[in-house]
C-alpha positions in Angstrom: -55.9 22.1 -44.2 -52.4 22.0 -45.3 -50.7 19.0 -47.3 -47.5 19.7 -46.1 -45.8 17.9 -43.5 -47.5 16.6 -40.8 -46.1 15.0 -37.4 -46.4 12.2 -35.5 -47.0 14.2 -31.9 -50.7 15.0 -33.8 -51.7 11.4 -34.3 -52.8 11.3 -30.6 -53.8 14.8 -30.4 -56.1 14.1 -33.8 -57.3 10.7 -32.0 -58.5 12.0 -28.6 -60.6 15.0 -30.6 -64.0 13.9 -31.0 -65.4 15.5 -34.6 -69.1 16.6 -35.0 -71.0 14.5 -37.3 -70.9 15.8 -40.5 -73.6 16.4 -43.1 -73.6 12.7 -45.6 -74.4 12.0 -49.1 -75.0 8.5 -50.6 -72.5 7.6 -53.6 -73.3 4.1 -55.9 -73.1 2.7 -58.9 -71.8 0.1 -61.2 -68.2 -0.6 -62.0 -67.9 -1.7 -65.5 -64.5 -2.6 -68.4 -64.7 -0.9 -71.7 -65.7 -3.8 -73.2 -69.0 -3.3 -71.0 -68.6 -6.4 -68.5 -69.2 -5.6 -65.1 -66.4 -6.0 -62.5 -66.0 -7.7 -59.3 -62.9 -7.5 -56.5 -62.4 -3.6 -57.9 -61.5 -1.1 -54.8 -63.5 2.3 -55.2 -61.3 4.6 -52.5 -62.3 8.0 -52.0 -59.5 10.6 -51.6 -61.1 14.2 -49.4 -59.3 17.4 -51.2 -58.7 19.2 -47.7 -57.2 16.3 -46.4 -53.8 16.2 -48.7 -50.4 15.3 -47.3 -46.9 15.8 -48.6 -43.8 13.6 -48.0 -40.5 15.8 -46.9 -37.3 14.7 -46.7 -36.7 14.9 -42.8 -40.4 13.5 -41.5 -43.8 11.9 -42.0 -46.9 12.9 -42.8 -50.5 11.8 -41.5 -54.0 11.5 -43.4 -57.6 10.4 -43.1 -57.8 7.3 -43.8 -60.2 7.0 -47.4 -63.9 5.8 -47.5 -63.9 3.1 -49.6 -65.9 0.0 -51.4 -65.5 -3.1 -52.8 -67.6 -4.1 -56.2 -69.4 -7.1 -56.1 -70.1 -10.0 -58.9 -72.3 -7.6 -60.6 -69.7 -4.8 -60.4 -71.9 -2.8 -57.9 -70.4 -0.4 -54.8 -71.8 2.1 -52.2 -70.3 4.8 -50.2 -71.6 6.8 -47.3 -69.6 10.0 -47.3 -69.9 13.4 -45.6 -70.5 16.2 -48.0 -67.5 17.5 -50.2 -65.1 17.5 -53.2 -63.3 13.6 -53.6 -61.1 12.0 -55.9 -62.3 8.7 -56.7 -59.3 5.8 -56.8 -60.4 2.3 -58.9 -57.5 -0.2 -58.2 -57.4 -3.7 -58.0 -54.3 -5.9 -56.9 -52.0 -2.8 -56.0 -52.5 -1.1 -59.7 -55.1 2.3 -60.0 -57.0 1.5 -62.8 -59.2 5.1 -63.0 -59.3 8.3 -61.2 -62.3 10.7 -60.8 -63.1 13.7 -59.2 -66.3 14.2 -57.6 -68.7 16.9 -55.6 -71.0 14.8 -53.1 -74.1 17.8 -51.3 -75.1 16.8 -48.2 -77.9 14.7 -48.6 -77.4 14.0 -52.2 -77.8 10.0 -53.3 -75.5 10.5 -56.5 -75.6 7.5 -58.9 -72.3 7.2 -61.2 -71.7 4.4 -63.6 -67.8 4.2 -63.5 -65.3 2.8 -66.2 -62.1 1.0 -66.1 -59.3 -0.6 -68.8 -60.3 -3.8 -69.4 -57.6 -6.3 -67.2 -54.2 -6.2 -69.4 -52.9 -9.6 -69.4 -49.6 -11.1 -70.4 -50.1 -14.6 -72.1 -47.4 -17.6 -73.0 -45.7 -20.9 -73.0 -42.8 -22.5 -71.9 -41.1 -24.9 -73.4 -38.1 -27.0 -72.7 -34.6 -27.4 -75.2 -36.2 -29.9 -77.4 -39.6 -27.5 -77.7 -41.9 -30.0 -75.4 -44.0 -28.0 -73.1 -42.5 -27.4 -70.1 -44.9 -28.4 -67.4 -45.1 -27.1 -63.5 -42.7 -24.4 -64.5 -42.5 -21.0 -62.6 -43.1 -18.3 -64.5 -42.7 -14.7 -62.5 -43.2 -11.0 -63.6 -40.5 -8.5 -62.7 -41.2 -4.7 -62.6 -38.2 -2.3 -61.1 -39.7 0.0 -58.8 -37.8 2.6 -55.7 -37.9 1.7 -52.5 -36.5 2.6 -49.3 -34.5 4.7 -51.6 -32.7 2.1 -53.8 -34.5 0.4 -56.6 -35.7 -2.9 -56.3 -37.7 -5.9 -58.4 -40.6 -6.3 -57.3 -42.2 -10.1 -58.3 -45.4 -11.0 -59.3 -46.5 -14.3 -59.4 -45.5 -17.4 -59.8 -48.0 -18.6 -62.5 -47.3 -22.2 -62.6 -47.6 -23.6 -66.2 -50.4 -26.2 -67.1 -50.0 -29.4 -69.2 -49.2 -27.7 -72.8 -47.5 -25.4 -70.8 -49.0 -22.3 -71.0 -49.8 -19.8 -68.2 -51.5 -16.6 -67.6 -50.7 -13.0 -65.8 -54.3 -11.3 -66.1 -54.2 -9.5 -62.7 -52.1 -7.2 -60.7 -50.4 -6.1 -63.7 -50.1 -2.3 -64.7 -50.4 -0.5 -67.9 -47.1 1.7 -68.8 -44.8 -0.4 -66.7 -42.0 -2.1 -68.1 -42.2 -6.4 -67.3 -39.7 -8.8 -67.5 -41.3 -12.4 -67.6 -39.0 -15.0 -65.9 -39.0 -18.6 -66.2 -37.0 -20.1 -63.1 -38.1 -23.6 -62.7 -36.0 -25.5 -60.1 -34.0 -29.0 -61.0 -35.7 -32.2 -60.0 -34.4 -33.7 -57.1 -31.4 -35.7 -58.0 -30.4 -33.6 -61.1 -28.0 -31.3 -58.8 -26.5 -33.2 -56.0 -25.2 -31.2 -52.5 -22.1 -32.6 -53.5 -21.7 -32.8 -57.5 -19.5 -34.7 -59.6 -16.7 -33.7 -61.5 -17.2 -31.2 -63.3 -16.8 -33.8 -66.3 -19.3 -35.6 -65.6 -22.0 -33.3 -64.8 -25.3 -33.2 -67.3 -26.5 -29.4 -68.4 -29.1 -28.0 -66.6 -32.4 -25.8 -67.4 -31.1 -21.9 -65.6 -33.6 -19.0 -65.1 -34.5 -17.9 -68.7 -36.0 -14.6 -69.6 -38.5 -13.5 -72.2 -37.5 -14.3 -74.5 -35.5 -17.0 -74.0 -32.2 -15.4 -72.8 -30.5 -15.8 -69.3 -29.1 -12.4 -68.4 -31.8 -9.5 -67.2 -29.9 -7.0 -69.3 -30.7 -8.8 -72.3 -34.5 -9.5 -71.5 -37.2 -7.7 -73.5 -39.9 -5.7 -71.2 -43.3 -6.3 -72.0 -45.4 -2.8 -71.8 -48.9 -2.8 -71.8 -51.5 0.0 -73.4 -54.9 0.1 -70.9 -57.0 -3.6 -71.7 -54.3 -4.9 -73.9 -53.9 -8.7 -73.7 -50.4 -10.0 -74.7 -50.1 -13.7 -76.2 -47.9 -15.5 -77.6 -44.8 -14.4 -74.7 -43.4 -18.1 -75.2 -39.9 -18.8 -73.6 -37.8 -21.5 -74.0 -36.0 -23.0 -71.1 -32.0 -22.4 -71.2 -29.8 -24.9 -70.7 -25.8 -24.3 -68.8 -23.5 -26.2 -67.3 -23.8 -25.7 -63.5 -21.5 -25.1 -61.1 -21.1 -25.4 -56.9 -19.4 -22.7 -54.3 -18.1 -24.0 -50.9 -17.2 -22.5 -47.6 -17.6 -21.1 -44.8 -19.7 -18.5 -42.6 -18.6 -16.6 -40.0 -20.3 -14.3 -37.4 -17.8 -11.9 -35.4 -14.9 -14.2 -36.0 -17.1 -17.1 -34.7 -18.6 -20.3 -36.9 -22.2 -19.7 -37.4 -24.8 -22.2 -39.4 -26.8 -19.1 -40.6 -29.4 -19.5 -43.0 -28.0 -18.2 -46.3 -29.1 -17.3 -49.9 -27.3 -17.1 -53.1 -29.0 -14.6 -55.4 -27.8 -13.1 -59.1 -27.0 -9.7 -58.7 -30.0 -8.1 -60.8 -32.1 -9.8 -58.1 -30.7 -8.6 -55.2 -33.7 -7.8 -52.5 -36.5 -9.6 -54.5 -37.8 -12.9 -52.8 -36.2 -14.5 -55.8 -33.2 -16.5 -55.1 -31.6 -19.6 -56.8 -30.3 -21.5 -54.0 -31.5 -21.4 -50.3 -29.9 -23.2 -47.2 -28.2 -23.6 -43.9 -24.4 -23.9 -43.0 -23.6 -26.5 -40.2 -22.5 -26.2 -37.2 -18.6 -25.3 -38.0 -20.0 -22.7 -40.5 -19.0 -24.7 -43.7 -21.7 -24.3 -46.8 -22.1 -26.3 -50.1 -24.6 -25.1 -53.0 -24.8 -26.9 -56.6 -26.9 -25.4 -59.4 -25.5 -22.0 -60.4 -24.8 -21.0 -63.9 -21.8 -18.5 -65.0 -23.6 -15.3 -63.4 -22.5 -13.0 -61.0 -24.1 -13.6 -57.1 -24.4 -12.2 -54.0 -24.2 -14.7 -50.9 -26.4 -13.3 -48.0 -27.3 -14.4 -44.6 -29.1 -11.8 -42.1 -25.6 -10.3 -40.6 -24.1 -9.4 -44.3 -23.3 -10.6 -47.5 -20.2 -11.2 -50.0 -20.9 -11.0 -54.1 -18.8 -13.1 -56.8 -18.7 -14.6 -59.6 -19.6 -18.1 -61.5 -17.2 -18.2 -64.7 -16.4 -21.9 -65.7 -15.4 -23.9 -62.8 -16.5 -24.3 -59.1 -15.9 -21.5 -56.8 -14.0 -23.0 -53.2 -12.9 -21.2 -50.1 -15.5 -18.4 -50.5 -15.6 -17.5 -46.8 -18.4 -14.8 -45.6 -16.9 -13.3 -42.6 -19.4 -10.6 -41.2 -18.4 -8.4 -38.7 -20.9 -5.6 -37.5 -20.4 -1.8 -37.2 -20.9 0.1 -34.1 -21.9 3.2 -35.1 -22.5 6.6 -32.9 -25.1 9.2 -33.4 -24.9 12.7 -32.4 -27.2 15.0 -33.5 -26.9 18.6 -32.7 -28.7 21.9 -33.1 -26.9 24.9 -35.1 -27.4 27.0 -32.8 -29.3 26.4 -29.3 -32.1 27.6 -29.0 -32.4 30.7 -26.4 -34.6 29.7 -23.2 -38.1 31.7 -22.7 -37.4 35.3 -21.0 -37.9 34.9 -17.4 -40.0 38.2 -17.1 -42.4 37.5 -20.2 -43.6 33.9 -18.4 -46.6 33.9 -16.9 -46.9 34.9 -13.1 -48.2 31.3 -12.2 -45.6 29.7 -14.1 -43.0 31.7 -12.4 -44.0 31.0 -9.4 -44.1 27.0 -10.5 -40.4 27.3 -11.5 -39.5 29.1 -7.9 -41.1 26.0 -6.3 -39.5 23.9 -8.5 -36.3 25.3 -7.3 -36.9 25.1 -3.9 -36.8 21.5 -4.7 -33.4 21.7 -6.2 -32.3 23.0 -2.5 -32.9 27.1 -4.2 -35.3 28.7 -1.3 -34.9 32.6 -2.8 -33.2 32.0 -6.3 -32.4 35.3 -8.5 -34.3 35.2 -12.5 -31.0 34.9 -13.4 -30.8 31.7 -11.4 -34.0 30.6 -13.0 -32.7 30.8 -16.2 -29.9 28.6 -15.7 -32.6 26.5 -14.2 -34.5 26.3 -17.3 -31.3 25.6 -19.6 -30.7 23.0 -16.9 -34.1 21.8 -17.5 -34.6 21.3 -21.0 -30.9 19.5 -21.7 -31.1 17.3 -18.9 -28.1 15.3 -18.1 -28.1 11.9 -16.9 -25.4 12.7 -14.4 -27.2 15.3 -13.0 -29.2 13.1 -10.5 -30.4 16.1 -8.6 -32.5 17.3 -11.5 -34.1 13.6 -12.4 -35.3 13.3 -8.7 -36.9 16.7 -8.7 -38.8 15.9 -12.3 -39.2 12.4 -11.0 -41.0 14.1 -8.1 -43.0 16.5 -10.1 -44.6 13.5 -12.4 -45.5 11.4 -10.1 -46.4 13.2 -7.0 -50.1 14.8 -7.0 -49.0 17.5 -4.6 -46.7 19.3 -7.7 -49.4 18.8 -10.4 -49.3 23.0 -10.3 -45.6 22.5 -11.6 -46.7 20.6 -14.9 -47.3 23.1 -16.7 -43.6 24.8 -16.4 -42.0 21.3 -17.0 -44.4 20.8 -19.9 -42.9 24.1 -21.2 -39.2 23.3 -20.5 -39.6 19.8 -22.1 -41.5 21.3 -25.2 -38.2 23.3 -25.5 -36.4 20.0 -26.0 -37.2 18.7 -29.2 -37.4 15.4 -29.9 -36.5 13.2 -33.4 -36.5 9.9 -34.0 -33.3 8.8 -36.0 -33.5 5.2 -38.2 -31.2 3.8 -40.4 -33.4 1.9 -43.5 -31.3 -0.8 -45.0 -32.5 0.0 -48.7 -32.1 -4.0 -49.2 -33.8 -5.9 -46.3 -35.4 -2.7 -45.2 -34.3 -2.7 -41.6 -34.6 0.0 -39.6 -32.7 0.4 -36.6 -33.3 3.8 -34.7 -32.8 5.8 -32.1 -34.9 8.8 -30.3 -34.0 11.6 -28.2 -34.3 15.1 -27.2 -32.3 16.8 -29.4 -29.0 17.3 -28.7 -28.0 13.4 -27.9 -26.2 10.8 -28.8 -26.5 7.3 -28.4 -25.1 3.8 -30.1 -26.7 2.0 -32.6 -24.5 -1.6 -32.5 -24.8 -4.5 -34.7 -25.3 -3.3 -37.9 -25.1 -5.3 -40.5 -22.7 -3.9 -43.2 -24.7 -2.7 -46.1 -26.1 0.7 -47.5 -28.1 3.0 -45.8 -30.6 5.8 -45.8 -30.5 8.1 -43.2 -34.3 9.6 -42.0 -35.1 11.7 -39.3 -38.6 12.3 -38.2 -39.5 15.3 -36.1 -41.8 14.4 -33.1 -43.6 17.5 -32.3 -44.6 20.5 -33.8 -41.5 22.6 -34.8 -40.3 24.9 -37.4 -36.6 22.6 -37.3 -34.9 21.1 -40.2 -32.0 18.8 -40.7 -29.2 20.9 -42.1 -26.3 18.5 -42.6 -26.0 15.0 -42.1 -22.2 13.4 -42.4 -20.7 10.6 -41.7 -17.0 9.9 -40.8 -17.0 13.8 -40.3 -17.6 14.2 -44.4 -21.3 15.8 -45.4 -23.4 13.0 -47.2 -26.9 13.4 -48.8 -27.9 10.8 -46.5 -26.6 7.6 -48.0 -24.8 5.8 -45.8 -22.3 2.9 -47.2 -21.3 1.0 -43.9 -18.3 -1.3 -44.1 -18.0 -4.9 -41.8 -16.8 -3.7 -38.4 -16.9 0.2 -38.6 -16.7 2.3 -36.0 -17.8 5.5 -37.4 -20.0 8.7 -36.5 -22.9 10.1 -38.2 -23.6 13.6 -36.9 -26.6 14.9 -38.0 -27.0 19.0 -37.7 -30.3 20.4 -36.8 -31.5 24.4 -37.5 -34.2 26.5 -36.6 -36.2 28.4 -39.2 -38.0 26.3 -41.3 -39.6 28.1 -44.6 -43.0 27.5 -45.0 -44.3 27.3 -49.1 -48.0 27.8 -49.9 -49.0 26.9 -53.6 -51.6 28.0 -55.3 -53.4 26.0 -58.5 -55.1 28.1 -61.2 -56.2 26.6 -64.6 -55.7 29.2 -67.2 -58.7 31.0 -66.7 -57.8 31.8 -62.6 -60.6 29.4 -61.6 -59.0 27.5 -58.7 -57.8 23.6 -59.3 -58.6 21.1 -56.6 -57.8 17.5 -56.3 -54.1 18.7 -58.6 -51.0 16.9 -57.3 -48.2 19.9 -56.2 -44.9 18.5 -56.6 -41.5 20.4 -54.7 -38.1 19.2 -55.9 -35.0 20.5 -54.4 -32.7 22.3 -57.0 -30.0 19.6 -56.2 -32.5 16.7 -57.6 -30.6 15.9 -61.0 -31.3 12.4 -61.4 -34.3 9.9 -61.1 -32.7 7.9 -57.9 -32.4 11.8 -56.3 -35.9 12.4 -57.7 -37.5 9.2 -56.1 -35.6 10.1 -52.7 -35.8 13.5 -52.4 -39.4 14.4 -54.2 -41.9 16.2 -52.1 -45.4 16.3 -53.2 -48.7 16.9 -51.8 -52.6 17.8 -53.3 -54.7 20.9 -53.8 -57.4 21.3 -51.8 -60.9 22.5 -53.2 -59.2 25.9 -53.5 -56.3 24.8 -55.4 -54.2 25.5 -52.1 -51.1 23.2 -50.5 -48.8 24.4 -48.4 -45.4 22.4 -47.7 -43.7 23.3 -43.8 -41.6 23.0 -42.4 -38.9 22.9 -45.0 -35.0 23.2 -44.8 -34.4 26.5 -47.0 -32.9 26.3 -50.3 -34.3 26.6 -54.1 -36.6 24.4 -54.9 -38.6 23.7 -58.6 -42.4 23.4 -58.3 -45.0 21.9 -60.3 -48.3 21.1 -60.3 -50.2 18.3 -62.4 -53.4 16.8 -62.9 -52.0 13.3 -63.9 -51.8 10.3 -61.7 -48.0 9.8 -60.7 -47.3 6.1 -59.3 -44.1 7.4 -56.9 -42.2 4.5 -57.1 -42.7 3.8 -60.7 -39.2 4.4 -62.9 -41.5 5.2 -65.7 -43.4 7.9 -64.2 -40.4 9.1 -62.7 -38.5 9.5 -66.2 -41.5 11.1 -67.8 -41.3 13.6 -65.1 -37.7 14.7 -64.7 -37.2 16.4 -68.5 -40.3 18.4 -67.6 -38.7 19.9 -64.9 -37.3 22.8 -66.7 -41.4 23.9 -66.8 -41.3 24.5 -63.3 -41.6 27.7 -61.1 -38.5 28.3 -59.5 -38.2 29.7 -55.8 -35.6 30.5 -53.0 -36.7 30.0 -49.7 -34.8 32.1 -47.2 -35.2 30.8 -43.4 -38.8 31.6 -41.7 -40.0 32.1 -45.2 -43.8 32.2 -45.6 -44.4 32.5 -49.4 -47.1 32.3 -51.5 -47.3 30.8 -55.3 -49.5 30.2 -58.1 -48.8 27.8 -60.7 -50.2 26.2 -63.5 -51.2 22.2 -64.0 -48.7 21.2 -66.7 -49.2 18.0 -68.7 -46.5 15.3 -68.0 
């Protein structure tokens, strides 16, 4: 079973098999803490070595979905699994507390007693200016993690704080992750007016205050937590600033709009966080109180404009959005070369002369044919000759014997699906086709962009080169307000195929390791997060990655847990980069590898 790339055209082809019943074991046991309570709400997911899949740049992969179990009050789970090699995850609340590995024989009712960090726990209070405990305050947890290729915060909570003001974070929180604790507790109503007095006579107000106690993010202190570890005494107080309003209006193709908006700080950008929240009126105009001196971003769902709060009011800041129209073309290298007319198939010959006959060709030459099948597998829109004739063939019985030759000329046409993934709102508009096309994709909010391209049937195609206003990008698309641009994306045959092997240091075979392929032009983490490929040995230690673009890549395997999206797992791993086994794949490659698990 390979952990490569897998593709979407097997989804159906996986669902309409029907698998013989495999040969089952019986795993249970008790999920307990180190401090030997049992416990409850804990997810015990089982991970099949042979059924690995890697992550490429230019698709999607496809797995069987784990066996798993949920612990009861008294800590206790039970799995039914065929026979075989798992890894055992233990997570709770999005973070893997444990891995295992495990070898279940058919028939075998394996008992194993399981252990996990005691829940890590971040513990406080807030407090106001003048020390009282602030009560009913928000308090959030912030941890930075990639996404859609950008990074984002991602928010825990709130925890809402209790009459001496304390509150408690002592679930969903991961060890080795850097937190920021936030304190943003809204004004009463009354204390910022829509429409604020001078600016003389407005009172201070409380602003978002991080741990501890400051009101920028780039002065906040993480909090990083070893496995069980429980955190007190992570007291804020409240800050206090002068607020200030903005005013203006919103505008939607030149046209007044009363969008719903939100005015965010900068750091927060994408997070669910935002300070103030509203709707324009009718003519477009806005008015928002309550910001401190900070720098903003003011979003509605067709674009966004940033500034900044320094000390006075903002007025006349007018959000105009216009969308982009982009094109897409994508195109192949080189075409590929239709089937040889005298190494088909008799039958299917003889389909395609009947075919032609429909096309008005009652004794066409091969060479004829051939243009027939070029004709075939590009087929234009115009040519309304052609789509009657297929129309025929699909839904006619009476040309069911010609299937089979416009399956083949249709297999010849590959199809991708295009999206563009707004790496803020994470929007994805996209586009599909036979490959080559083009097509529109209108309204686009201005914003950035990552540019992915899925393959949707079995191929040994790559994406070569994707650019955008004719100049070659690495798939980052930064789209302006009312743009007209192209992105041409270039498509080549002769995707390398990589097998790895993973041996400990006495040749033994390692299964269940995680293979990790990085492209030589991966320098940084953002690049590393993007562009990453990784899959898992199988009970051989095997993984092979296909189809993949050729190039030199670094590979490394590792029996450590990696969280993908973590920045901290992602630092730790770039510097050891310069351990890995280097390779040049040439197109239509096929190598093979070994490697060694490396500590990270």
């Amino acid at each position: 079973m390979r952990c490569g790339l897998a593709l979407l055209l097997l989804v159906g082809v996986i669902a309409a098999q029907t698998p013989k019943r495999e040969p089952t074991g019986t795993l249970r046991g008790v999920v307990k803490d180190t401090s030997g309570d049992p416990v409850s709400g804990v997810s015990v997911s089982t991970v099949r070595s042979a059924v690995g899949a890697g992550v490429a740049v230019n698709g999607v992969y496809i797995s069987r979905p784990p066996w798993s179990s949920v612990t009861d009050e008294a800590g206790v789970y039970a799995l039914d699994l065929p026979a075989g090699t798992y890894l055992l995850l233990l997570s709770r609340d999005r973070a893997v507390l444990a891995t295992r590995q495990i070898k279940l024989d058919a028939g075998q009712d394996l008992t194993l007693d399981l252990v996990v960090p005691a829940s890590p726990a971040i513990i406080g209070r807030v407090l106001h200016s003048n020390r009282e405990p602030a009560v009913d305050a928000f308090v959030w947890l912030l941890s930075a993690e990639y996404q859609r290729g950008g990074l984002k915060q991602v928010v825990i909570g709130p925890q809402v704080t209790n009459a001496d003001g304390s509150y408690a974070f002592d679930t969903g929180i991961e060890t080795n992750r850097r937190y920021l604790v936030l304190v943003d507790r809204p004004p009463p109503e009354g204390i910022v007016p829509a429409a604020a007095a001078a600016l003389k006579n407005r009172e201070p107000i409380e602003i978002p205050t991080y741990f501890p106690s400051v009101s920028r993010m780039e002065s906040a202190t993480p909090v990083i937590l070893q496995p069980g570890e429980r955190r007190e005494r992570v007291d804020i107080k409240i800050a206090t600033a002068p607020f200030y309003c903005v005013d203006g209006k919103i505008q939607v193709s030149g046209k007044p709009s009363s969008s719903d908006f939100a005015i965010q700080t900068t750091p927060l950008v994408g997070s669910k966080l935002a300070r103030v929240r509203g709707s324009a009126s009718d003519d477009g105009a806005f008015h928002a109180c309550g910001l401190a001196p900070e720098s903003y971003r003011l979003s509605t769902d067709d674009g966004f404009t940033d500034f900044t709060v320094f000390d006075a009011d903002v007025h006349r800041l007018d959000l105009s959005t216009y969308p982009a129209h982009l094109r897409l073309q994508v195109d192949w290298e080189e075409p590929p070369a239709p089937p040889d007319i005298s190494k088909l198939d008799p039958s299917v010959t003889a389909s395609l002369r009947q075919f032609a006959a429909l096309m008005g060709s009652d004794a066409p030459s091969n060479d004829d044919l051939q243009k027939l099948i070029v004709r075939m597998s590009q087929p234009d829109p115009a040519d309304t000759d052609l789509l009657r004739a297929l129309m025929q063939t699909d839904r006619n019985d009476k040309f069911k014997e010609l299937l089979p030759v416009i399956g083949l000329m249709r297999g010849r046409s590959e199809m991708v699906n295009v999206a563009l993934i707004n790496t803020t709102t994470g929007a994805e508009p996209s586009l599909m086709g036979n490959i080559p096309f083009e097509g529109p994709f209108r309204d686009i909010p201005p914003g950035e962009y990552v540019v992915s391209v899925r393959s949707m049937v079995p191929n040994d195609s790559y994406v070569k080169e994707v650019s955008y206003y004719d100049v070659l990008t690495d798939r980052i698309l930064h789209v302006a307000p009312a743009v007209t641009g192209t992105v041409r994306i270039l498509m080549a045959r002769g995707a390398a195929s990589l097998a790895v092997r993973v041996t400990g240091s006495d040749g033994q075979p390692v299964p269940d390791a995680t293979v990790l392929l990085v492209p030589a032009s991966v320098t940084s983490v953002p690049s590393l997060a993007r562009d990453l490929i990784h899959g898992q040995s199988d009970q051989n230690g095997s993984c092979t990655f296909q189809p993949l673009p050729p190039g030199k890549y670094r590979v490394l395997a590792t029996t450590q847990w990696i969280r993908w999206g973590a920045p901290e797992d992602l630092e730790k791993l770039l510097p050891v980069l310069f351990q890995a086994k280097e390779v040049e794949l040439s197109p239509k490659d096929n190598l093979q590898i070994p490697v060694e698990p490396v500590p990270i």
